[in-house]
C-alpha positions as CSV (number, residue, x, y, z in Angstrom):
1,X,-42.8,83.9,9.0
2,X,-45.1,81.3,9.9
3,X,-45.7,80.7,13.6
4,X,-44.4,76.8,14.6
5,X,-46.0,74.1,16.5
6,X,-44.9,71.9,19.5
7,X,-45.8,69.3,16.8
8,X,-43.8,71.3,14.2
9,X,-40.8,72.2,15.9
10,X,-40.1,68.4,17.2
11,X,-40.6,67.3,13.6
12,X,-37.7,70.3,12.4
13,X,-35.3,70.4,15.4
14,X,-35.7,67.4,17.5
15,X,-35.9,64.8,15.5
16,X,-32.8,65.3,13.5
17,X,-30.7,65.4,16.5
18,X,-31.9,62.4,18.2
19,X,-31.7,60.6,14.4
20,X,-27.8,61.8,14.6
21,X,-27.5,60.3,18.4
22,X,-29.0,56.7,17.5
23,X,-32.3,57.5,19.2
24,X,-34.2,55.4,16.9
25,X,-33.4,52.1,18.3
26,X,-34.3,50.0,21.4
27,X,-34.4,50.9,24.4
28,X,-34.6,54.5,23.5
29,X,-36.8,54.4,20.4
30,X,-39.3,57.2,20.0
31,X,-41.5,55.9,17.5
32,X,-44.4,55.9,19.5
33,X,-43.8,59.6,20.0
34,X,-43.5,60.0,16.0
35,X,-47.1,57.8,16.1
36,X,-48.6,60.3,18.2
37,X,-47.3,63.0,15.5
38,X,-44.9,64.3,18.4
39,X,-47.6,64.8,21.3
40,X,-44.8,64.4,24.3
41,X,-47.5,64.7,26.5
42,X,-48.3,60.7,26.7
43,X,-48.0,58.6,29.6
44,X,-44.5,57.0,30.4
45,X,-45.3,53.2,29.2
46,X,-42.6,52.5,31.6
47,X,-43.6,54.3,34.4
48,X,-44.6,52.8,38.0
49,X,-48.0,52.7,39.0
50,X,-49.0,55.5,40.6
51,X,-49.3,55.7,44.2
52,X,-52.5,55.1,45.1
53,X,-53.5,57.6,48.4
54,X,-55.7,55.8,51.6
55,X,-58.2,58.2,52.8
56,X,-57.0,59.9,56.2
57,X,-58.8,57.7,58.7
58,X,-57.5,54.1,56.8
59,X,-54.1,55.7,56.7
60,X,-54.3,56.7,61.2
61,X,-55.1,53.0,61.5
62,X,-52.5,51.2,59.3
63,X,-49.8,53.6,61.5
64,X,-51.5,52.6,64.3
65,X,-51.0,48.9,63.8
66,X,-47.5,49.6,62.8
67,X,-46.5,51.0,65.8
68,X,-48.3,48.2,67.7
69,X,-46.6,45.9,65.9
70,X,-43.1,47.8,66.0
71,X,-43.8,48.5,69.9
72,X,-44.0,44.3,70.2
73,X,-40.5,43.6,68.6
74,X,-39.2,46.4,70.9
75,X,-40.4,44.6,73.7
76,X,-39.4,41.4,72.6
77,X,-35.7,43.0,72.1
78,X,-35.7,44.0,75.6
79,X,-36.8,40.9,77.0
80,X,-33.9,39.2,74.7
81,X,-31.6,41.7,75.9
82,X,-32.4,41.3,79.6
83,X,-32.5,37.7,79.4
84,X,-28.6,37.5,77.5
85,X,-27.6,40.3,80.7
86,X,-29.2,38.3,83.6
C-alpha cells in the first residue's frame, strides 16, 4: 500500500467533501489552496496584521504616559465632582 501525502490525502479525502458542501465558491473558495497543490500551510490572505511588539523600555514609557494622562482626567473628574457638590 502506498504511503499518502498531506498533498495526497487533501486531493482524495478533502476535496470531495468540501466539493459536496459548495466550498468552491466565494467567500469560501479554496482555489488558492488547490494552486498551491494543497500546501495548507499559507498565510491567511485575510488575516490581521500581526501585532507588532515595542521593545521593553518603549513599551514602560507609553504606560507611563498613559497613566499620566489617565491620572489628569481622574483629577479633572474630581474637581468636576467637587465643584457640582460645593
Amino acid at each position: 500500500m502506498q504511503k499518502l501525502t498531506e498533498a495526497d490525502t487533501c486531493r482524495k479525502f478533502v476535496l470531495p467533501k468540501l466539493l459536496a458542501a459548495g466550498w468552491d465558491a466565494e467567500p469560501h473558495s479554496f482555489k488558492g489552496i488547490l494552486a498551491a497543490n494543497c500546501n495548507f500551510d499559507q498565510k491567511n490572505p485575510s488575516a490581521k496584521e500581526d501585532i507588532t511588539h515595542l521593545l521593553p523600555e518603549q513599551l514602560a514609557t507609553s504606560n507611563l504616559e498613559k497613566e499620566e494622562r489617565i491620572a489628569e482626567i481622574v483629577g479633572g473628574i474630581r474637581e468636576l465632582l467637587a465643584k457640582a457638590s460645593a
